[in-house]
Residue frames as a rotation matrix with the C-alpha (Angstrom) as fourth column:
UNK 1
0.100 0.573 -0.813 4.88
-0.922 -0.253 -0.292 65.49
-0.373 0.780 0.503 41.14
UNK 2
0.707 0.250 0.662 4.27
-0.023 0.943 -0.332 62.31
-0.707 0.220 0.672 38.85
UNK 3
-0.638 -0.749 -0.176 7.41
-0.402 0.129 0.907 61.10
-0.656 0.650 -0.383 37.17
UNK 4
0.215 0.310 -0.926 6.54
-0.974 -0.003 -0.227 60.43
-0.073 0.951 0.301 33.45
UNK 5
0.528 -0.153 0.835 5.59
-0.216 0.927 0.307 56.79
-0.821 -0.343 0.456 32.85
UNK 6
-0.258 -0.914 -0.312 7.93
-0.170 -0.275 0.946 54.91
-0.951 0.297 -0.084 31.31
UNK 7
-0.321 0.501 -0.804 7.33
-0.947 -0.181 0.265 54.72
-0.013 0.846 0.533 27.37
UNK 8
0.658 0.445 0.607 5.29
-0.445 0.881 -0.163 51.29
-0.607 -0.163 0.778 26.24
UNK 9
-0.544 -0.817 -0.190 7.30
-0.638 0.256 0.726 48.39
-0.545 0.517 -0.660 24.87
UNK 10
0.231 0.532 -0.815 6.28
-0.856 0.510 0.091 46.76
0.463 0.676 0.573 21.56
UNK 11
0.229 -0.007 0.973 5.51
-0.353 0.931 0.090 43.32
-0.907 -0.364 0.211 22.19
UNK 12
-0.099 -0.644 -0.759 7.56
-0.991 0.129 0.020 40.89
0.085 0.755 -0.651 20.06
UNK 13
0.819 0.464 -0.337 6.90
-0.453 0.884 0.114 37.49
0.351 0.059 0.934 18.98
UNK 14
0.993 -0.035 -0.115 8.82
0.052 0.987 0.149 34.61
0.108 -0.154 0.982 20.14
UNK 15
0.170 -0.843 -0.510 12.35
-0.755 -0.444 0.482 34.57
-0.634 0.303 -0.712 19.63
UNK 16
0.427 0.216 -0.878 13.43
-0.867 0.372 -0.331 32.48
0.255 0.903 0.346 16.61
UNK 17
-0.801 -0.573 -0.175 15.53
-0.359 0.693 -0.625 30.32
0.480 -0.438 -0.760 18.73
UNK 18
-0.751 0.346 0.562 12.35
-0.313 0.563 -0.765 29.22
-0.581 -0.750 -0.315 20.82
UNK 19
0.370 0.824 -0.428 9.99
-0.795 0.043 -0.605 29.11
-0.480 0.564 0.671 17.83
UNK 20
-0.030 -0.146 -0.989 12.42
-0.743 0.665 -0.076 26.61
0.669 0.732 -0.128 16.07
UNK 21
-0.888 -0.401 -0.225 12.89
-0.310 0.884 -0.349 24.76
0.339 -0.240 -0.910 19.00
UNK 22
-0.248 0.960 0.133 8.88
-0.481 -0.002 -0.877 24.32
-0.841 -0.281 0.462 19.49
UNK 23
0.741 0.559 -0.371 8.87
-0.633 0.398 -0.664 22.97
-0.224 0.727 0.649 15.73
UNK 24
-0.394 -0.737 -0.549 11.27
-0.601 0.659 -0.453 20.98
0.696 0.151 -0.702 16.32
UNK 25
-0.788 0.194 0.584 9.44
-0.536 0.247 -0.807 19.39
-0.301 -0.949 -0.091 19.17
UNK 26
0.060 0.860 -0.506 6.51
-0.690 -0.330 -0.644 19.30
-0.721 0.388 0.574 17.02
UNK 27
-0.220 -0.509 -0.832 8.66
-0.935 0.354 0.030 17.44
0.279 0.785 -0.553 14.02
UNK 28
-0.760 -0.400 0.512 10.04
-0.650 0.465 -0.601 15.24
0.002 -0.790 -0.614 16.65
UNK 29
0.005 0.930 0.368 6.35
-0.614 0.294 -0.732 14.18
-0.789 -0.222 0.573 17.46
UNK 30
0.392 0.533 -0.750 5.60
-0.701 -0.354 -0.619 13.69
-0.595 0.769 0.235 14.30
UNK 31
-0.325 -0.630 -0.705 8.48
-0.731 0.640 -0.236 11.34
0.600 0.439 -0.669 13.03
UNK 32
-0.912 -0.127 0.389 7.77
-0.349 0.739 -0.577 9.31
-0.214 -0.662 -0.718 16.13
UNK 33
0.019 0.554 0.833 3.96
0.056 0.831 -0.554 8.27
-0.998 0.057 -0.015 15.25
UNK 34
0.463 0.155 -0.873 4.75
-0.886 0.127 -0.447 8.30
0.041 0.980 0.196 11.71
UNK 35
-0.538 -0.836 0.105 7.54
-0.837 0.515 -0.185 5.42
0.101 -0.187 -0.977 12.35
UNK 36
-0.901 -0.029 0.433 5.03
-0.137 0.966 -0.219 2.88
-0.412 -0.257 -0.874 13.63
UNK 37
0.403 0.854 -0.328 2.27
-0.528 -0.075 -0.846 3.83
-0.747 0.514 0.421 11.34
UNK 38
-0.039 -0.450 -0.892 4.54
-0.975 0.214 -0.065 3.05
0.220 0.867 -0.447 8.52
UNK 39
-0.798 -0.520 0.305 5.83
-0.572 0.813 -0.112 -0.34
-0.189 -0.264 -0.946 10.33
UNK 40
-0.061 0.974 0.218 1.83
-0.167 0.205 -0.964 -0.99
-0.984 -0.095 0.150 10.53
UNK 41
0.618 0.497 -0.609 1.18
-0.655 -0.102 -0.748 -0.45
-0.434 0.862 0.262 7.00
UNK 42
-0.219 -0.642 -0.735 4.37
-0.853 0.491 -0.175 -1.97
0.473 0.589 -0.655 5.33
UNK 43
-0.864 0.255 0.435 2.95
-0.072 0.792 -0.607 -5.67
-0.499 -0.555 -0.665 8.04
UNK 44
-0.006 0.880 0.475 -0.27
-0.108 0.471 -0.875 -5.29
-0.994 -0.057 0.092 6.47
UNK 45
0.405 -0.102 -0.908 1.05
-0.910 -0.142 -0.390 -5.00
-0.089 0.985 -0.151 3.10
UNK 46
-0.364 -0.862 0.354 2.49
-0.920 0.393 0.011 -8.22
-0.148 -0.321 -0.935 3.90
UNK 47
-0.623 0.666 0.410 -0.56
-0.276 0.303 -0.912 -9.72
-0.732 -0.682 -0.005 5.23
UNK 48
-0.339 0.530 -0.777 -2.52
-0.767 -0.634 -0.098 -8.55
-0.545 0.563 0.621 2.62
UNK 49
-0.425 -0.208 0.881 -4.36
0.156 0.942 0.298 -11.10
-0.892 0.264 -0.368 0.33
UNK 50
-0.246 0.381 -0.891 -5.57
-0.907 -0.415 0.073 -11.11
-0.342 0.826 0.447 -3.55
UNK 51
0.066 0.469 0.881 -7.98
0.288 0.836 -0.467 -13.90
-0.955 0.284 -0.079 -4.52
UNK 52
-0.793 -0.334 -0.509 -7.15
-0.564 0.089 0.821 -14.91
-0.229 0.938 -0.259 -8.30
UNK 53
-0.533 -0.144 0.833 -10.10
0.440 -0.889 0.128 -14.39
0.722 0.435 0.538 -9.22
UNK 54
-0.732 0.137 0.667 -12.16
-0.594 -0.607 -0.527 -12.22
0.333 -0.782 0.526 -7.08
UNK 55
-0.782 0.538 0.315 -15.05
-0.178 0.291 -0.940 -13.44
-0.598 -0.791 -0.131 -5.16
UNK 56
0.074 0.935 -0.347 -17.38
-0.408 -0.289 -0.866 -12.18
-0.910 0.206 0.360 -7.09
UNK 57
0.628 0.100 -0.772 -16.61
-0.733 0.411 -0.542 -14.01
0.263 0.906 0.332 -10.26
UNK 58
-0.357 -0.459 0.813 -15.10
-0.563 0.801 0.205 -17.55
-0.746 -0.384 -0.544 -8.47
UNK 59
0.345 0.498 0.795 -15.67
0.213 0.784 -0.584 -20.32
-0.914 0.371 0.164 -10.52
UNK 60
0.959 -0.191 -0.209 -14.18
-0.258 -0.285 -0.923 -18.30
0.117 0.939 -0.323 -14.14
UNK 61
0.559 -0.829 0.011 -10.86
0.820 0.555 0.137 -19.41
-0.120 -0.068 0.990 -15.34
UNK 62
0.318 -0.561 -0.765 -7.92
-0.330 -0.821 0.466 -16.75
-0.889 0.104 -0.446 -16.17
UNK 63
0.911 -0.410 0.044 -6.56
0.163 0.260 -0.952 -16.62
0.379 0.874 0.304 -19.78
UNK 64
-0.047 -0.887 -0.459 -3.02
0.998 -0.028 -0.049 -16.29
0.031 -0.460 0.887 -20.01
UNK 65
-0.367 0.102 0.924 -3.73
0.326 -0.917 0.230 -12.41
0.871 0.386 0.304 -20.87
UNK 66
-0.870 0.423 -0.254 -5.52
0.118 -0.321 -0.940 -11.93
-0.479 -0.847 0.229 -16.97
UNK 67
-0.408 0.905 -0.116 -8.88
-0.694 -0.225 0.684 -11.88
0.593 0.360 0.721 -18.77
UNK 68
-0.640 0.224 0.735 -11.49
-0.503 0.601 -0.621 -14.13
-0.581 -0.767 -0.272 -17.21
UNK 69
-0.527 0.038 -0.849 -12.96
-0.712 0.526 0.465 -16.88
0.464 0.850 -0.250 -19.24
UNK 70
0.448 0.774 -0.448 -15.44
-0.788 0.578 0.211 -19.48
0.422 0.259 0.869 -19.19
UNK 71
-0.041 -0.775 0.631 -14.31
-0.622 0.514 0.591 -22.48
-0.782 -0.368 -0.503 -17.68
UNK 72
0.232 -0.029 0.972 -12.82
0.404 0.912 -0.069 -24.86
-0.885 0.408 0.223 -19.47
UNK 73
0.986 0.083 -0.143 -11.87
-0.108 -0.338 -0.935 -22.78
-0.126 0.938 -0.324 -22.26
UNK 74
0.876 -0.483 -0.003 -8.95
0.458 0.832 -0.314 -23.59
0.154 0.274 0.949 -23.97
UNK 75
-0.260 -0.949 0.178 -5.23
0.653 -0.309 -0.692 -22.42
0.712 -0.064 0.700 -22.72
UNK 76
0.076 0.001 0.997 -6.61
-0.604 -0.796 0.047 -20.46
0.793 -0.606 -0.060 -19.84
UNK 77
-0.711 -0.212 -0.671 -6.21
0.430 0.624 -0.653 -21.88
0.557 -0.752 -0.352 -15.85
UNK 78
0.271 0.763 -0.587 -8.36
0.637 0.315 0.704 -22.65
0.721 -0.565 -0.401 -12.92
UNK 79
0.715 0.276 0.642 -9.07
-0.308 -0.700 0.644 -20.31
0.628 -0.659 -0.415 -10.49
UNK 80
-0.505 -0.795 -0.336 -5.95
-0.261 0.512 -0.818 -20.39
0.823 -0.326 -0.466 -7.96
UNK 81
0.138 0.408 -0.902 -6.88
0.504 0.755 0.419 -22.63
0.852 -0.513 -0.102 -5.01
UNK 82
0.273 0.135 -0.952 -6.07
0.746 -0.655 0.122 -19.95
-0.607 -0.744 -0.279 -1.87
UNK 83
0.940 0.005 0.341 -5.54
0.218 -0.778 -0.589 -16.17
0.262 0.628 -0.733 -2.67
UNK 84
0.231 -0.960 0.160 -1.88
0.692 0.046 -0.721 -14.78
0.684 0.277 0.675 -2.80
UNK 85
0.363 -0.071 -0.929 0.04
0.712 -0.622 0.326 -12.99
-0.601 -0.779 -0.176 0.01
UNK 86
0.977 0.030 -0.212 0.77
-0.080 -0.867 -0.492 -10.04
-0.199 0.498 -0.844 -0.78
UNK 87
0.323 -0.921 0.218 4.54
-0.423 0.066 0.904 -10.45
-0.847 -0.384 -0.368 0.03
UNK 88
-0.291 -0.217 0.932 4.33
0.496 0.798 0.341 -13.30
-0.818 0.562 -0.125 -2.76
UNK 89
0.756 0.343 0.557 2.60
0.641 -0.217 -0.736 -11.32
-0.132 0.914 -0.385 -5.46
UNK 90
0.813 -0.422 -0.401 5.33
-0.366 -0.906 0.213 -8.72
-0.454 -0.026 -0.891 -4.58
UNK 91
-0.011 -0.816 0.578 8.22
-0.315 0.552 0.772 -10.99
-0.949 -0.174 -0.263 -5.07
UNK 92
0.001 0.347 0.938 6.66
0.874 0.456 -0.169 -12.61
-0.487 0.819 -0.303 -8.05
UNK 93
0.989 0.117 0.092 5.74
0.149 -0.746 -0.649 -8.70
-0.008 0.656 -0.755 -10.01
UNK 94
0.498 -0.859 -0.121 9.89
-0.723 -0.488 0.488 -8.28
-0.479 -0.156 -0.864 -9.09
UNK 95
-0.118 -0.724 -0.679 10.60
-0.960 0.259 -0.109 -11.19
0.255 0.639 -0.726 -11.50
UNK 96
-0.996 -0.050 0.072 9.93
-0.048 0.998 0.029 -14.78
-0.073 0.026 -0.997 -9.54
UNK 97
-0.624 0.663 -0.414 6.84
-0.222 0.358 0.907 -16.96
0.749 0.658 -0.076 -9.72
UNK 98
0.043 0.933 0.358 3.62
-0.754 -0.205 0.624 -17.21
0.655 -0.297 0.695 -7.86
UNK 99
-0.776 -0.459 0.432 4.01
-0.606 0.733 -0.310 -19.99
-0.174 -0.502 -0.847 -5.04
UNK 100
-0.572 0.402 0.715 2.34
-0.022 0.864 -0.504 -23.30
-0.820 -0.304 -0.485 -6.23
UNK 101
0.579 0.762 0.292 1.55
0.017 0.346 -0.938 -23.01
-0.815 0.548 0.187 -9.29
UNK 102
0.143 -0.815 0.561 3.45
0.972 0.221 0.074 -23.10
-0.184 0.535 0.825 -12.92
UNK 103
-0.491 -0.560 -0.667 5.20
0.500 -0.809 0.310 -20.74
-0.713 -0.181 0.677 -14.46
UNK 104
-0.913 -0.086 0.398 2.81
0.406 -0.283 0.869 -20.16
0.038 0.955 0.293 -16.89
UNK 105
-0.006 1.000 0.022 0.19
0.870 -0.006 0.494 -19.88
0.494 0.022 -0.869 -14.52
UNK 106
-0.238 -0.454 -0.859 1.97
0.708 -0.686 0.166 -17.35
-0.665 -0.568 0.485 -12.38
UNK 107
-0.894 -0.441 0.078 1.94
0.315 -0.495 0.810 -15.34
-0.319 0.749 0.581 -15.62
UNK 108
-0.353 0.928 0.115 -1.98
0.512 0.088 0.854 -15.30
0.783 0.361 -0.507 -16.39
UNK 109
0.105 0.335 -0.936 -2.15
0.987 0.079 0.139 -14.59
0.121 -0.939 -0.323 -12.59
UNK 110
-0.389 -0.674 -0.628 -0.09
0.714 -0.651 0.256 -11.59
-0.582 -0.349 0.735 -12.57
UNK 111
-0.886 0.334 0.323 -1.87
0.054 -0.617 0.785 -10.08
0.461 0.712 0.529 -16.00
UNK 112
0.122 0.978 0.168 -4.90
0.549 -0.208 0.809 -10.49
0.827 -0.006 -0.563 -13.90
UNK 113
0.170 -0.114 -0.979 -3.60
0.884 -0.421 0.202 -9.25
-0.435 -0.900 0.029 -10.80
UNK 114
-0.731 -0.648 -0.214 -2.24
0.572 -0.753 0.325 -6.14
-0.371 0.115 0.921 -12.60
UNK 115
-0.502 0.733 0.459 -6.11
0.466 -0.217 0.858 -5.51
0.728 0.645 -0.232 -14.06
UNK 116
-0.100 0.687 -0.720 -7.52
0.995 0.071 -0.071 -4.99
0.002 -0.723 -0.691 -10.90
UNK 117
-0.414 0.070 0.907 -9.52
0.142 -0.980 0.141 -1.92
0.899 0.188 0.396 -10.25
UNK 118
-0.896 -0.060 0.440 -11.05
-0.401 -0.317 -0.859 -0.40
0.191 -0.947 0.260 -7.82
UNK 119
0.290 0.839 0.461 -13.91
-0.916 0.382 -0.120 -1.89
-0.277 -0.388 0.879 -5.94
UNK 120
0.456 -0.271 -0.848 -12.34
-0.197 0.898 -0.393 -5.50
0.868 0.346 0.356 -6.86
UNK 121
0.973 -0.230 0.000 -11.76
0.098 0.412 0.906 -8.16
-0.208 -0.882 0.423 -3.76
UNK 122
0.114 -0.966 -0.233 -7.52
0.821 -0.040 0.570 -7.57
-0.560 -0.256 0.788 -3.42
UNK 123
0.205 -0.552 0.808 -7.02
0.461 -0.674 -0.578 -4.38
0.863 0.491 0.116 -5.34
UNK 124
0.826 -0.199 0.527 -6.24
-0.468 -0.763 0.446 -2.28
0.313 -0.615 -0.724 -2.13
UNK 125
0.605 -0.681 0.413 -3.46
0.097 0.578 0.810 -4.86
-0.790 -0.451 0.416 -1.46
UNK 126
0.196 -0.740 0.643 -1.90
0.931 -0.066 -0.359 -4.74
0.308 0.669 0.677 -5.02
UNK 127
0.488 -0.174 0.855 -1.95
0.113 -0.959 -0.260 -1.04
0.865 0.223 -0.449 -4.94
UNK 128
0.915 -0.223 0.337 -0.49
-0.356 -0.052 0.933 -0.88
-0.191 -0.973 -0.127 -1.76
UNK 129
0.433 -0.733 0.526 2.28
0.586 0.671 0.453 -3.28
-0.685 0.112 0.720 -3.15
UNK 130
0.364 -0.355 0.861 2.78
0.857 -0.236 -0.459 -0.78
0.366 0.905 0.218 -6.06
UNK 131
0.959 0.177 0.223 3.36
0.054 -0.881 0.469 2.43
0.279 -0.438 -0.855 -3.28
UNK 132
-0.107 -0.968 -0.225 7.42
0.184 0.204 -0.962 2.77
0.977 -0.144 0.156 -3.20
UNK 133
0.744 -0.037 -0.668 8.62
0.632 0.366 0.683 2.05
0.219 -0.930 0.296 0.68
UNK 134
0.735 -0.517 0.438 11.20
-0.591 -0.806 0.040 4.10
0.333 -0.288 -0.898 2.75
């Protein structure tokens, strides 16, 4: 006669010991191309440049306030002569002073550099400069 089959076993997920070590693999990944993204981003944040003022308005001066102004108007400064690395505006917002120019223009710079908005030639570089680092 036909021996009774045997009963069915439930089917069971993973075991937790191979599921962690699959997201741990996974992690693993994960840290590794995050690592040289970052390196990437924090180099171009370096790189980065902010024309004082933008493109689109060249030729306006900067009050000391970061407003733009007419040239020639009185107590404000000429347009700076190349645009700032980022590195340098960073340094400079942490307390020193804009490379090549006075300290008083550094200051005018910096109120204008802090105005930027969006759709403005170097705001994706300030902001970027304003994103805390690991």
């Amino acid at each position: 006669m036909d021996e009774p089959a045997d009963p069915p076993v439930p089917a069971t997920p993973a075991s937790p010991s191979r599921r962690a070590l699959m997201l741990g693999s996974v992690g693993a990944a994960a840290i590794v191309s995050i690592r040289p993204a970052l390196a990437q981003t924090t180099a171009s944040v370096i790189a980065c440049q902010i024309p004082v003022p933008d493109p689109a308005r060249a030729g306006r001066y900067v009050a000391a306030d970061g407003t733009l102004v007419a040239p020639g108007t009185q107590g404000a400064f000429p347009p700076a002569p190349v645009p700032f690395k980022g590195e340098d505006v960073k340094r400079a917002l942490q307390g020193g002073t804009l490379p090549g120019v006075s300290s008083e223009q550094s200051n005018a710079y910096l109120q204008y550099i802090r105005r930027l908005q969006s759709g403005t030639s170097g705001f994706t570089c300030f902001a970027s400069l304003q994103m805390p680092r690991p």
